[in-house]
Kinemage of the C-alpha trace (Angstrom):
@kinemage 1
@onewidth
@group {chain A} dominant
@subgroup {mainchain}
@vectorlist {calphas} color= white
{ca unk a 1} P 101.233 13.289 -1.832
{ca unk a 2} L 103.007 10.278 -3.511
{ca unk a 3} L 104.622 7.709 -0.862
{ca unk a 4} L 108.057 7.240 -0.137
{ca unk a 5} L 109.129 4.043 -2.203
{ca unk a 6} L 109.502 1.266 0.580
{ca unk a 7} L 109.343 2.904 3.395
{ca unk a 8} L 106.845 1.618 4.802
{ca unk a 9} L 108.147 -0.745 7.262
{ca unk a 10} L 105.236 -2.912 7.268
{ca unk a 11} L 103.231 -0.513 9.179
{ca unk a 12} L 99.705 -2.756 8.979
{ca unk a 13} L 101.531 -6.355 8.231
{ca unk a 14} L 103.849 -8.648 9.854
{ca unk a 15} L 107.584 -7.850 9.379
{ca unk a 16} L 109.455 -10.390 6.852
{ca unk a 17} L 112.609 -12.771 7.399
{ca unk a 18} L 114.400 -10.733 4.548
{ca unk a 19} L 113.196 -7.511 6.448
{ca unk a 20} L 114.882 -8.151 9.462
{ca unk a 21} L 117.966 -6.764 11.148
{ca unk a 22} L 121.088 -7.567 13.145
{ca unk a 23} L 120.630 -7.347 16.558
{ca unk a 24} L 123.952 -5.211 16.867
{ca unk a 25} L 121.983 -2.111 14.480
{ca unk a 26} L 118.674 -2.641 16.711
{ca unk a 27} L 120.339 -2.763 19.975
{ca unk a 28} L 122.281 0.657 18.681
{ca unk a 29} L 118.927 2.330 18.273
{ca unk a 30} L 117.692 1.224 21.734
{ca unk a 31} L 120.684 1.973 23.438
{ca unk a 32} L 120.092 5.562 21.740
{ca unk a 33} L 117.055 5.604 23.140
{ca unk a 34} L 118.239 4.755 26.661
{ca unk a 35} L 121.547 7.403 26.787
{ca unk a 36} L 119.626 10.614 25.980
{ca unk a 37} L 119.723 14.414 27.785
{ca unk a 38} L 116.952 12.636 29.892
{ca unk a 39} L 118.962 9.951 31.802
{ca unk a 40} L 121.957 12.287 32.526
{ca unk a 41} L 119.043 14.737 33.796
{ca unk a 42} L 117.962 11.280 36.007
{ca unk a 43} L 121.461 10.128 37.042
{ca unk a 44} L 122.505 14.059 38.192
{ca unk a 45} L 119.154 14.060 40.514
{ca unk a 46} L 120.213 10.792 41.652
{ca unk a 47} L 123.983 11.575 42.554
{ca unk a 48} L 122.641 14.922 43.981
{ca unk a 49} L 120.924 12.562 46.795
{ca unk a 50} L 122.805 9.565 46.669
{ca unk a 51} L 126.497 8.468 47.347
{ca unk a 52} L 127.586 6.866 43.758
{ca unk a 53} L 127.267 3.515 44.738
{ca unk a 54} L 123.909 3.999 46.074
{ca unk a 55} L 123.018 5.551 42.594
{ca unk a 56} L 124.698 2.910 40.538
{ca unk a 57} L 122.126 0.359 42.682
{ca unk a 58} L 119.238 2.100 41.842
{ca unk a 59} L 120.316 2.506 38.639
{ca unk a 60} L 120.712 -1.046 38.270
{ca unk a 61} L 117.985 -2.440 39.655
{ca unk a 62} L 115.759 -0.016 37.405
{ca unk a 63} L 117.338 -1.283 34.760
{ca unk a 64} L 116.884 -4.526 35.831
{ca unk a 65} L 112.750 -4.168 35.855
{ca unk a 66} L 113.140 -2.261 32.337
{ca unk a 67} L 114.898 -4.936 31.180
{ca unk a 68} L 111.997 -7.818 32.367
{ca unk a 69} L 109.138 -5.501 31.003
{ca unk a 70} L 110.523 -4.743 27.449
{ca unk a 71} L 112.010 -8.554 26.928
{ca unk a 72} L 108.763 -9.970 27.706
{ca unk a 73} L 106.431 -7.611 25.717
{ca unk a 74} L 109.442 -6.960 22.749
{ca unk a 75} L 109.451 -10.817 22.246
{ca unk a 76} L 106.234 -10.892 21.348
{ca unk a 77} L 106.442 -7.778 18.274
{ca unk a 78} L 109.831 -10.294 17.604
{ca unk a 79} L 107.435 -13.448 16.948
{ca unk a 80} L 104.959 -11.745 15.210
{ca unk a 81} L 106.594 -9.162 13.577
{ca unk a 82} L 103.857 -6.280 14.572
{ca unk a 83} L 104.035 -2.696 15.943
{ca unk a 84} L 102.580 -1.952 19.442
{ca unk a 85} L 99.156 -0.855 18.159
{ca unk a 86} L 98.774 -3.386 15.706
{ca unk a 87} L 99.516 -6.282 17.806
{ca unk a 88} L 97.592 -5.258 20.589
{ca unk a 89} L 94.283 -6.483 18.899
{ca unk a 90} L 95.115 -9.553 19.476
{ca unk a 91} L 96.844 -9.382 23.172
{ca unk a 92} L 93.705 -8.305 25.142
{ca unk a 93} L 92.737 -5.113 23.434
{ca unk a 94} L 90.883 -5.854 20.409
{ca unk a 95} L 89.948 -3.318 17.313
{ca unk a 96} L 88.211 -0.081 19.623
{ca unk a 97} L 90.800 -0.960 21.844
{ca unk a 98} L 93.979 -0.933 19.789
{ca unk a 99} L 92.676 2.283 17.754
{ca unk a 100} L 92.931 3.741 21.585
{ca unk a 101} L 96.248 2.557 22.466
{ca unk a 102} L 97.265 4.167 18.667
{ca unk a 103} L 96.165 7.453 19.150
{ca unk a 104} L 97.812 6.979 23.080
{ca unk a 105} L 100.939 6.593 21.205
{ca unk a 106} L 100.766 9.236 18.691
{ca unk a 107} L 99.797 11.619 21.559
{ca unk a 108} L 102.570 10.791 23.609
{ca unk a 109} L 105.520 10.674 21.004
{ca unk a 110} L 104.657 13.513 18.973
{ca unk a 111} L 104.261 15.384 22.361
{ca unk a 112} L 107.693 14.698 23.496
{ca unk a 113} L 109.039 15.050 19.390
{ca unk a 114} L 107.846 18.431 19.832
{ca unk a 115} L 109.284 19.102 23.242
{ca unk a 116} L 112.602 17.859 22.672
{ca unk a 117} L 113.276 19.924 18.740
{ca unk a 118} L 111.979 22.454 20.270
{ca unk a 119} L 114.816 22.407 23.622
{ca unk a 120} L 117.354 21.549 20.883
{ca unk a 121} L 115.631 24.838 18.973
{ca unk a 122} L 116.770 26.955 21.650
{ca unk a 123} L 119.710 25.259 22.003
{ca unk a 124} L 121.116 26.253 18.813
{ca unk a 125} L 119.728 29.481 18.319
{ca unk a 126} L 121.779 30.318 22.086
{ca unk a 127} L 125.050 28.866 20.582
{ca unk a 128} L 124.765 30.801 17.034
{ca unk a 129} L 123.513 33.708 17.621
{ca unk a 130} L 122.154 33.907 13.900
{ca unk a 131} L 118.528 32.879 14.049
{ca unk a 132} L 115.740 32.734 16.144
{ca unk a 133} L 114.442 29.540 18.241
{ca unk a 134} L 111.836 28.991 16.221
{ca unk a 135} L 113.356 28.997 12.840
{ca unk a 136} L 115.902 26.652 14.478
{ca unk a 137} L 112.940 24.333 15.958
{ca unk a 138} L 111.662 24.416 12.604
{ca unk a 139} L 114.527 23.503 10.697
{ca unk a 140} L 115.771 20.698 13.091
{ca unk a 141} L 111.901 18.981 13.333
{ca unk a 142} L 112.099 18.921 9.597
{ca unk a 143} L 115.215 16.974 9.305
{ca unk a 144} L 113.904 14.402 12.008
{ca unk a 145} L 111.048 14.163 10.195
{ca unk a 146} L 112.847 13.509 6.786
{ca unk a 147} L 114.758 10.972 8.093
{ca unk a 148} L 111.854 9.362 10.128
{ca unk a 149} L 109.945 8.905 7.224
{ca unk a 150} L 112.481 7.298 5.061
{ca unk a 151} L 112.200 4.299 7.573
{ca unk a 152} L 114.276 2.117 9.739
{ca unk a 153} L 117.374 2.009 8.342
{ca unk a 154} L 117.572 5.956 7.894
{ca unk a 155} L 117.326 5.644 11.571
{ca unk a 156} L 119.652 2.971 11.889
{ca unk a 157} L 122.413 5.151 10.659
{ca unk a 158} L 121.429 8.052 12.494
{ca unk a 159} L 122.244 6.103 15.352
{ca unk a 160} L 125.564 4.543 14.361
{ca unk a 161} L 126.756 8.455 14.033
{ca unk a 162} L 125.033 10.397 16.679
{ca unk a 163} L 125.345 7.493 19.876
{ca unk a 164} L 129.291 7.850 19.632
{ca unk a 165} L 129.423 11.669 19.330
{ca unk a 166} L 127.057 11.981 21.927
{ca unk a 167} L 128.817 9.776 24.516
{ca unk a 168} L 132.410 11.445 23.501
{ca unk a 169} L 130.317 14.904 23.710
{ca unk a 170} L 129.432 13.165 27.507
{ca unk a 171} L 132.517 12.443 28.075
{ca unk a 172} L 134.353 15.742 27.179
{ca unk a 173} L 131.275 17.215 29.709
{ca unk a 174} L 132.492 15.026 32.816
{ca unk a 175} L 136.468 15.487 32.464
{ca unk a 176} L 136.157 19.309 32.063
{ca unk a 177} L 133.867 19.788 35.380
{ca unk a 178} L 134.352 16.932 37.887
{ca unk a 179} L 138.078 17.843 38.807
{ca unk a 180} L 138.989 14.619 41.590
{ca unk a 181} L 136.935 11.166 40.524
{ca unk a 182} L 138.214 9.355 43.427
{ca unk a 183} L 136.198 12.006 45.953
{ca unk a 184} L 133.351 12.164 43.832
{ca unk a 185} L 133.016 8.326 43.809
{ca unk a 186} L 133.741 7.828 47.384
{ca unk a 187} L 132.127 11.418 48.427
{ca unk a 188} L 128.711 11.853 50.004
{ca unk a 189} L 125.949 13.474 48.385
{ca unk a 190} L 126.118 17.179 48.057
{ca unk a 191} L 122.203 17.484 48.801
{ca unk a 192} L 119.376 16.255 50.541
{ca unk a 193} L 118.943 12.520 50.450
{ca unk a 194} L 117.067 10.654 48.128
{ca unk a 195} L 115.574 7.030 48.962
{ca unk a 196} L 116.365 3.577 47.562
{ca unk a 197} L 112.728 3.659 46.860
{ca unk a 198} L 112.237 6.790 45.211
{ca unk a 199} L 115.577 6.523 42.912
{ca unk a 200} L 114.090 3.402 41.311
{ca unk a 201} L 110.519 4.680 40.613
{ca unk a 202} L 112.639 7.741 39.262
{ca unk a 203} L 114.863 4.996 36.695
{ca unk a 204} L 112.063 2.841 35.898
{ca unk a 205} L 109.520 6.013 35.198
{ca unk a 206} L 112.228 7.394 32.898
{ca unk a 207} L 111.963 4.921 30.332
{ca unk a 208} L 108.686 2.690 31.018
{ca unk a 209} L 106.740 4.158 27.838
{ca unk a 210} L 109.931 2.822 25.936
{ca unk a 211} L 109.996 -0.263 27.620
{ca unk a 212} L 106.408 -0.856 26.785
{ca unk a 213} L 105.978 0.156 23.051
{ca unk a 214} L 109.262 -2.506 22.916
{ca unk a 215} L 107.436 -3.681 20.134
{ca unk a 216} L 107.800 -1.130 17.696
{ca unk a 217} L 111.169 -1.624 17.751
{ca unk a 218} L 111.786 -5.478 18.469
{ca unk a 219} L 109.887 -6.335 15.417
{ca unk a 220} L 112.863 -5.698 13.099
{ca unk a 221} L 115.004 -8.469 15.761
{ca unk a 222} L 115.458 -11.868 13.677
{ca unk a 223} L 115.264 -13.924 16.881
{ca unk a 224} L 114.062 -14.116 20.408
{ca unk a 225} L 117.757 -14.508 21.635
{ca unk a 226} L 118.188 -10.932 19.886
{ca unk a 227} L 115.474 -9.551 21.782
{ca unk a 228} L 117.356 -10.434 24.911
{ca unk a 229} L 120.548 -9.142 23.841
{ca unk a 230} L 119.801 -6.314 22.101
{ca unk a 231} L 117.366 -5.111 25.449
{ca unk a 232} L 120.221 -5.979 28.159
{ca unk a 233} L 122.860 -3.974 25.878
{ca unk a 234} L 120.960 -1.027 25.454
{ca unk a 235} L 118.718 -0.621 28.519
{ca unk a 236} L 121.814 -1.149 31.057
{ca unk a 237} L 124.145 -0.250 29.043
{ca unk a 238} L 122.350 3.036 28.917
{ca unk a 239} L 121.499 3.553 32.424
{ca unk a 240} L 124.804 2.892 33.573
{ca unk a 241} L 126.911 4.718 31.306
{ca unk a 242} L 124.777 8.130 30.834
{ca unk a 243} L 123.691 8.033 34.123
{ca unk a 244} L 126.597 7.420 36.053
{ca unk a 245} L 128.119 10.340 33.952
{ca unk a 246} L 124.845 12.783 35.393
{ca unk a 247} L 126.236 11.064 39.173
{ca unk a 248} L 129.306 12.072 38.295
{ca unk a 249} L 128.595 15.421 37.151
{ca unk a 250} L 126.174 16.092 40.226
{ca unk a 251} L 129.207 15.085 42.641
{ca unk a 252} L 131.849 17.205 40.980
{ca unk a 253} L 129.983 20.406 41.231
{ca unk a 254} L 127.654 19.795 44.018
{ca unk a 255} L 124.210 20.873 41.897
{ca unk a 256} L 121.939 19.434 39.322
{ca unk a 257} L 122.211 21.806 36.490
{ca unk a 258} L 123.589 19.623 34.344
{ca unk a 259} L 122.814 22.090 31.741
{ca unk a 260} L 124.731 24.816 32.806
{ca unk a 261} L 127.827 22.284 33.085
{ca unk a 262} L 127.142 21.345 29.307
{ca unk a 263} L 127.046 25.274 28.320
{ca unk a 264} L 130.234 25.999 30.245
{ca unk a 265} L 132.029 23.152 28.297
{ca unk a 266} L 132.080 25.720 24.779
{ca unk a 267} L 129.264 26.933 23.190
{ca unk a 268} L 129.460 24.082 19.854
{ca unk a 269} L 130.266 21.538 21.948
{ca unk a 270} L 127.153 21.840 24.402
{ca unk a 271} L 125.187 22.019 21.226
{ca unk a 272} L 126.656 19.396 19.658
{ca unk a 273} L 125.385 17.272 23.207
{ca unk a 274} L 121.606 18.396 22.809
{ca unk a 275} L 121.215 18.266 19.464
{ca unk a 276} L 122.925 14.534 19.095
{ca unk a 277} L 120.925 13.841 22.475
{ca unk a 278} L 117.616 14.823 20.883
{ca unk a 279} L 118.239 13.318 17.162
{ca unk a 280} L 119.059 9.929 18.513
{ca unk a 281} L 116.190 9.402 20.108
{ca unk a 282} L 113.658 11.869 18.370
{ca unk a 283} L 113.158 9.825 15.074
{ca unk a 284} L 111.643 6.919 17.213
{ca unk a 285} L 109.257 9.605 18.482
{ca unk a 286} L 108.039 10.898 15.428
{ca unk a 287} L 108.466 6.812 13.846
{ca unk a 288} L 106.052 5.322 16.972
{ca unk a 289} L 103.582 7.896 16.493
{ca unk a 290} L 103.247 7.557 12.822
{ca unk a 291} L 102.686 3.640 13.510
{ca unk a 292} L 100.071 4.714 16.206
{ca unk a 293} L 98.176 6.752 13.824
{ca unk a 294} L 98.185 4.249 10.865
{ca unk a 295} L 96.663 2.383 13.256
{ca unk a 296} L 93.869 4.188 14.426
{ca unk a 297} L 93.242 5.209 10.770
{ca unk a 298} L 92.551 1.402 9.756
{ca unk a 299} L 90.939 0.626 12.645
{ca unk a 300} L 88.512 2.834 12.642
{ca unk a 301} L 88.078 4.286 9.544
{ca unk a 302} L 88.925 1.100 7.563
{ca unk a 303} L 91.500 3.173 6.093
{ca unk a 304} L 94.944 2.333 4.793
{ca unk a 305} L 97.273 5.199 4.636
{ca unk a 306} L 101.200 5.788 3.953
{ca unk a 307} L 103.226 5.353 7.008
{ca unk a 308} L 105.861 7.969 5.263
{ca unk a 309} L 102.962 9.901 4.540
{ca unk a 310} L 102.041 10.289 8.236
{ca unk a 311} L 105.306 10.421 9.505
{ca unk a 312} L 105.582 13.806 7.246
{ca unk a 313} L 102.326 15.696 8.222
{ca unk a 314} L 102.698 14.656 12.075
{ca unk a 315} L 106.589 15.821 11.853
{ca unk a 316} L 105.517 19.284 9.882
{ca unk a 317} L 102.599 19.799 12.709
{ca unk a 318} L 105.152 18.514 15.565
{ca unk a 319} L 107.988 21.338 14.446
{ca unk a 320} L 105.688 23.834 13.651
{ca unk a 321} L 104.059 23.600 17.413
{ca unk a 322} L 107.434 22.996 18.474
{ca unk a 323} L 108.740 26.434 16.832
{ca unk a 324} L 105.408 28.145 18.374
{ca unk a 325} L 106.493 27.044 21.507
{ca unk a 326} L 102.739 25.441 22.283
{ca unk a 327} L 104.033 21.827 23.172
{ca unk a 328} L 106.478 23.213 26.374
{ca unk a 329} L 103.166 24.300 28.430
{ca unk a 330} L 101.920 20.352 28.279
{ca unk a 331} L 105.242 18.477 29.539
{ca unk a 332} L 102.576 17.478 32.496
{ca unk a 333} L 99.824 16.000 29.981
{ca unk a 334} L 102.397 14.446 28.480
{ca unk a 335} L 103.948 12.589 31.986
{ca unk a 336} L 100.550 12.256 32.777
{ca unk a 337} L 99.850 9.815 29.912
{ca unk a 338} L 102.961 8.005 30.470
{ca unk a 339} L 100.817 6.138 33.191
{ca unk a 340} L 98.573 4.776 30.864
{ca unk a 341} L 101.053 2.310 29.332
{ca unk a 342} L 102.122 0.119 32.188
{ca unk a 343} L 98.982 -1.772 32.227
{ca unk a 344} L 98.979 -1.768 28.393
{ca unk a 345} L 102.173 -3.757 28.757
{ca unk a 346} L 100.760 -5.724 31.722
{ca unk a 347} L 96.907 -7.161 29.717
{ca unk a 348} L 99.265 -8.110 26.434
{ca unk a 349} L 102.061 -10.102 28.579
{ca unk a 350} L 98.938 -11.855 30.316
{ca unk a 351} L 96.965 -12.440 27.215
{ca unk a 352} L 99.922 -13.424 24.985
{ca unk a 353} L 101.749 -16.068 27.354
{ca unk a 354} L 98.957 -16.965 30.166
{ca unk a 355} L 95.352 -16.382 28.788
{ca unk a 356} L 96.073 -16.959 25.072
{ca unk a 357} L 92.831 -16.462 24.085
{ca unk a 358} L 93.547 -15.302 21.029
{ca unk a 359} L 97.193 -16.879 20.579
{ca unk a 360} L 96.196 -19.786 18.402
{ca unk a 361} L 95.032 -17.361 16.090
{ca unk a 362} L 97.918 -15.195 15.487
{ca unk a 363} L 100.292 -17.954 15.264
{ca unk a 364} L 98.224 -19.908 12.773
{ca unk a 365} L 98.172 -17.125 10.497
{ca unk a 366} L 101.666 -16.109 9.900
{ca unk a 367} L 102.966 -14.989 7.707
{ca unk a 368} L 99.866 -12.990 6.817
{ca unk a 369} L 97.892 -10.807 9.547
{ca unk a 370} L 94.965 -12.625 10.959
{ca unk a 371} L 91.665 -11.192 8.920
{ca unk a 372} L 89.611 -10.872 12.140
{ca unk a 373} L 90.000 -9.533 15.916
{ca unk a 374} L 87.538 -8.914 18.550
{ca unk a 375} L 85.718 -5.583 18.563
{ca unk a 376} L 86.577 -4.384 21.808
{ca unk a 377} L 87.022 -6.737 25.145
{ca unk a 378} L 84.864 -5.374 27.870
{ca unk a 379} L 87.016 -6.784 30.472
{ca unk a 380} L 89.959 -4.417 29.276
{ca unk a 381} L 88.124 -1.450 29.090
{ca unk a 382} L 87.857 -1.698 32.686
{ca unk a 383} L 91.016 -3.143 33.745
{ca unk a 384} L 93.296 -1.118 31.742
{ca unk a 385} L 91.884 2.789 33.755
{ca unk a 386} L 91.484 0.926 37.106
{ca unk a 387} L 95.184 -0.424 37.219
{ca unk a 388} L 96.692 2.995 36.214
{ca unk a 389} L 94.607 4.629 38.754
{ca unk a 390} L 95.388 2.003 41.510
{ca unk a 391} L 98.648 1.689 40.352
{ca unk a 392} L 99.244 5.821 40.910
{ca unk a 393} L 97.126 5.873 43.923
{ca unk a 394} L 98.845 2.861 46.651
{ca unk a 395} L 100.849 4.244 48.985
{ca unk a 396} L 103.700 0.844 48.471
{ca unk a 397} L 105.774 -0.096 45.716
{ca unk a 398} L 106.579 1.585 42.163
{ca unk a 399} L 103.793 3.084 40.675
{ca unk a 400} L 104.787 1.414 37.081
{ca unk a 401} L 105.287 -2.183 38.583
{ca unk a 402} L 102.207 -1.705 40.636
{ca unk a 403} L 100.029 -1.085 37.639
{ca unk a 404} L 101.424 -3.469 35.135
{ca unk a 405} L 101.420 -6.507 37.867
{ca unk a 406} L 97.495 -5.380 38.543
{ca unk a 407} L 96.634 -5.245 35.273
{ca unk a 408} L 98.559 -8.663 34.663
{ca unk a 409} L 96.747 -9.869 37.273
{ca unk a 410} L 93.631 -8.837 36.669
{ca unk a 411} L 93.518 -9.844 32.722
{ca unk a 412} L 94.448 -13.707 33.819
{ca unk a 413} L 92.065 -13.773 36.373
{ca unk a 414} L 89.165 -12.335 34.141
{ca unk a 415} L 90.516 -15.264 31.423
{ca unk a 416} L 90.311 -17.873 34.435
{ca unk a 417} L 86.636 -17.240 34.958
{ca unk a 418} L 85.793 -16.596 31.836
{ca unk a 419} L 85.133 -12.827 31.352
{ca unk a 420} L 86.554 -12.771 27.556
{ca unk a 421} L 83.820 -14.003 25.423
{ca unk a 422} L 83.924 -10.992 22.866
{ca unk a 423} L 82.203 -10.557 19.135
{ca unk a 424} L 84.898 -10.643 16.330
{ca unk a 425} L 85.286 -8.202 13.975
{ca unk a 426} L 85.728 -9.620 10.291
{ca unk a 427} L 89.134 -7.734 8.831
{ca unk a 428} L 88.394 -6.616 5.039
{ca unk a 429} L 92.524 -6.551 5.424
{ca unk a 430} L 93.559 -7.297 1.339
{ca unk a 431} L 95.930 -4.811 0.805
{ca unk a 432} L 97.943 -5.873 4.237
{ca unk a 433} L 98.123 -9.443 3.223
{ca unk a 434} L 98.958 -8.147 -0.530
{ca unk a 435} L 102.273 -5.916 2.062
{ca unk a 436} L 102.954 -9.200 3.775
{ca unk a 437} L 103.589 -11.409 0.323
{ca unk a 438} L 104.927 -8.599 -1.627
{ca unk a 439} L 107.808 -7.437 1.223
């Protein structure tokens, strides 16, 4: 299978000046991220329990965490220009460690690439009436994939079409089924209350995997100060608008089925909602797991393989599961692994800006990728499960926060007493140093 011509995207080396974008076309693709089906699911569960007010709080407040986590973490893939998987060898996780975190990755994302084409599958086969699900699942996977694997900027202008339409498509939703605003602002909420507590673990579990694989993303940002921006715009920007509209929505008609609202609004036009919903957002699924996987590849195999090659065969075997209908019956799995990456986020924010064990050598190298990296650090193998665990299991707090700040803590204490001393793994990296000077 011959590789797509440049699209690459620097999948195993740093990302260059020349390569980078404006913070304005990354902060589009994040705020995509942020405004899908999922957060108007989110804000209609919160205005079901909540006054809007109340909702708007926890909403913000969420956001506010979000935006801490993924500014912290996406500043680092900024400096260094480096995925999530790559970078982590060198923030705490070493080579064993990172090919983990990789395959984590691709798990997770081409889970949830699956679930989603195959809900927008459905979707459209409701709305037409002229082919089955599947063929429809099939179809729409493919053309995620296509773009996916032409890179970035593919993506870039998938979002600059599909985040209007979807937030007009939003829009249309809320005017045709919440009749009086000022009583569903001011109005109590139509169903059993929901804590402060509880509505913030809700916004900050809704997007924590996307806060923490930040890096994926922020290393196409051409400065820290874009980081920021581009995080505050599209994180808040896309709790508050999307899921103020699912508050909105829940208030109006006094229930959570926020699908049923979008299929009364006209058949097209509550397609048009899942289907822009799912593309926006869907690319980056099928685009992080390709990056996890061209990870684990070289790190374990010592293998260097296309990231537009990947991105193809996981998007074929992502629609075609999809279309099957096999990837529906593990939405559980897939929340389930969602708690592995808050302590991820936690042991490279410590290592990075605290420990810095292995800062010196990262900087030093730019613009090429360091040609060595600890095997695997010992101390993360067992901080990384215990923090999840803990982090799921105390009775106090948000489960996310808990389990990041543990493993944060955790990692800088084992630095302080000197629990890091690791082997290095020599690099044989040639071709990835050839990617760096040729980009």
């Amino acid at each position: 299978m011959a590789a797509l011509p440049k699209q690459d995207d620097q999948a195993l080396s740093r990302v260059p000046d020349q390569a980078r974008h404006p913070w304005l076309s990354v902060a589009t693709q994040r705020f995509g991220q942020t405004s899908a089906l999922s957060q108007l699911l989110l804000g209609a569960t919160l205005g079901f329990g909540m006054g809007f007010w109340d909702a708007f709080l926890a909403l913000t407040i969420g956001a506010l965490v979000l935006n801490v986590v993924a500014v912290a973490v996406g500043i680092i893939g900024q400096r260094e220009g480096l995925s999530t998987a790559i970078l982590s060898r060198w923030t705490g996780f070493g080579h064993a460690g990172s090919a983990v975190l990789g395959l984590v990755i691709a798990l997770s994302a081409t889970g949830w690439f699956g679930v989603q084409t195959g809900l927008a599958g459905v979707t459209l086969a409701t709305v037409s009436g002229v082919l089955p699900a599947p063929v429809w699942s099939l179809a729409f996977g493919l053309a995620i994939t296509i773009i996916a694997a032409c890179g970035v900027r593919w993506m870039a202008w998938t979002a600059y079409l599909t985040v209007p339409a979807f937030l007009l498509l939003v829009l249309w939703v809320v005017v045709a089924n919440v009749g009086d605003f000022p009583a569903a602002l001011a109005g109590a909420a139509p169903g059993p209350r929901i804590g402060m507590l509880t509505a913030v673990t809700l916004v900050i579990g809704s997007f924590v995997v996307g806060a923490a694989i930040a890096p994926d993303m922020t290393r196409f940002n051409r400065s820290s100060w874009d980081v920021v921006k581009q995080t505050v715009v599209g994180i808040t920007a896309g709790e508050w608008v999307v899921g103020c509209a699912g508050v909105l929505l829940a208030h109006g008609l006094g229930t959570t089925d926020v699908m049923g609202a979008i299929s009364r609004s006209g058949g097209w036009i509550g397609a048009l909602v899942v289907v822009t919903a799912v593309l926006k957002i869907n690319d980056w699924n099928l685009y992080s797991a390709s990056l996890g996987l061209v990870n684990f590849f070289d790190a374990v195999f010592d293998l260097r393989i296309s990231r537009a090659q990947v991105t193809v065969v996981v998007g074929i075997a992502g629609s075609l599961l999809a279309a099957a209908g096999i990837l529906t019956q593990f939405t559980h799995f897939l929340v389930l692994l969602g708690v592995v990456f808050p302590p991820v986020t936690g042991i490279m924010i410590a290592e990075y800006y605290v420990v810095r064990r292995w800062r010196n050598e990262i900087i030093s190298t730019r613009p090429r990728v360091p040609r060595s990296a600890p095997t695997w650090v010992p101390a993360t193998v067992l901080i990384w499960p215990a923090s999840a665990v803990v982090g799921e299991l105390v009775p106090f707090g948000q489960s996310s926060v808990n389990s990041l700040v543990l493993a944060f803590a955790l990692y800088v204490s084992a630095g302080r007493l000197d629990l890091l001393r690791v082997r290095c793994r020599k690099a044989t990296n040639r071709k990835v140093v050839g990617e760096a000077s040729a980009a």
